[in-house]
N, C-alpha and C positions, 0 to 999 in steps of 0.2 A: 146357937142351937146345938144340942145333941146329935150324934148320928150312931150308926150300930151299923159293922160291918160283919156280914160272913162270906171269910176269905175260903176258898179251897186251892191248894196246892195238890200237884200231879207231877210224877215224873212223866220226858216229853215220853210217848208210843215210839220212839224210833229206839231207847233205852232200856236196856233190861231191869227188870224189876227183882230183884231176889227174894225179898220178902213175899209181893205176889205170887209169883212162881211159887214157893214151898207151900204160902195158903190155897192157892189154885190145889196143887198135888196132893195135898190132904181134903180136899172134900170128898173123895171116891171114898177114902178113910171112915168118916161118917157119915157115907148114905148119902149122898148127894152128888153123882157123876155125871149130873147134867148142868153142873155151875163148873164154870172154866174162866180163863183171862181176869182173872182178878188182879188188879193193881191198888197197891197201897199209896195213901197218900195222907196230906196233913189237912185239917179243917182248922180254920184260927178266927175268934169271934173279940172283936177290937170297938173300941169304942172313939168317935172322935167329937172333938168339938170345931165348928165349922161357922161361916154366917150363912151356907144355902145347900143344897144336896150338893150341886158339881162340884162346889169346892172341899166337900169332903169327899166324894169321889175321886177329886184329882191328887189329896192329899192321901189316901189311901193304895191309888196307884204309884204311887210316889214311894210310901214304907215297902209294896210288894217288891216294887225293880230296886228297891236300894239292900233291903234286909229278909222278904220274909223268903224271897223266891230267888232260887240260884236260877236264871234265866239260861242258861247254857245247858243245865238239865230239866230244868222242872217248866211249868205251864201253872198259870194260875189265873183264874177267875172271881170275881166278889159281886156280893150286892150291898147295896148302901141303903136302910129306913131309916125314919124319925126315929130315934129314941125315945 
């Protein structure tokens, strides 16, 4: 079976974000002083082939903690449907 994952990566909230921060500090820039705490992060949409959901699930959490997420700084979350 096919699976489709959308992964989100985050750096952790204990960790400064620099990208967030300047796009935080420029929305007062354009009109918008009430968006704050914005953190940037990655979104990665993967496709697996599996025999059942868990095991693309587990096959999935497997590429995050090996390659797609540096665990020592980032957080990462996914969902897994049919393809």
């Amino acid at each position: 079976m096919k699976f489709k994952a959308e992964i989100d990566v985050m750096p952790l909230d204990a960790l400064l974000d620099p990208q967030g921060k300047a796009v935080s500090n420029s929305m007062k820039n354009i009109g918008l002083p009430e968006i704050d705490g914005v953190r940037i992060g990655r979104h990665i949409r993967l496709f697996v082939e599996a025999d059942n959901q868990e095991s693309a699930e587990a096959k999935v959490e497997t590429a995050c903690k090996k390659m797609l997420a540096n665990q020592i700084m980032e957080s990462f979350s996914f969902s897994v449907t049919e393809a």
